[in-house]
N, C-alpha and C positions, 0 to 999 in steps of 0.2 A: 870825159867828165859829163854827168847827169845834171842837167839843169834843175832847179827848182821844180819849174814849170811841169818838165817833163816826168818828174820824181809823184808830182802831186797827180797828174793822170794816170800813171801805171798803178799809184796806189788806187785810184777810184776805181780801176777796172779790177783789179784782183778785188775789191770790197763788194763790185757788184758781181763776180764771177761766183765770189762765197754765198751772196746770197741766192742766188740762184740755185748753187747745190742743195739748200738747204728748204728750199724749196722743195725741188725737184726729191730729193729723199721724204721730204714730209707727205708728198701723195702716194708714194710709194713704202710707207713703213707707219703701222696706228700708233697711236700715243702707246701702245705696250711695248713697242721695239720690234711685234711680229709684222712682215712684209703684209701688204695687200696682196690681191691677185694681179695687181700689174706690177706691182716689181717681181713676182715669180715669172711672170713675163717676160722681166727684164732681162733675169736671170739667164732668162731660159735662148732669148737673142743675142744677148753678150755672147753666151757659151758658143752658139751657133757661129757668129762675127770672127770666132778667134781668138777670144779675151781668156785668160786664165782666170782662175778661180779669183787668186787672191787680186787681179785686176778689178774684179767685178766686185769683190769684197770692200774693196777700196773708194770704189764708184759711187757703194751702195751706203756704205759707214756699217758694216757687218760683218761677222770672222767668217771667215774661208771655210770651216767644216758647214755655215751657214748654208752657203751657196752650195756646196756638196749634196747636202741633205737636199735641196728641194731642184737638185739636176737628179735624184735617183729614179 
């Protein structure tokens, strides 16, 4: 059984894990939706790391033919 206590921390950490992603995709994608040149970067290291597409799609908040397109 989940205590209170410990129900109220796991929620602050996934609250601040979210904000961080969205962070971390906001320096990485301009207010039009197109990536910057460091998430082509990012891209471009993921793909190197091992990551599949739709892994890195998913990282990035972006569809899968995205990530295609700027590994050709």
């Amino acid at each position: 059984m989940v205590t209170e206590r410990e129900f109220k921390r796991f929620s602050e950490e996934m609250l601040m894990t979210m904000r961080h992603k969205t962070m971390i995709v906001g320096l990485l994608k301009k207010d039009s939706g197109r990536l910057t040149e460091a998430g082509i970067a990012i891209i471009r290291e993921a793909h190197k790391a091992g990551y599949k597409n739709s892994e890195i799609a998913e990282m990035l908040d972006i569809a899968p033919s995205a990530v295609s397109y700027h590994l050709k």
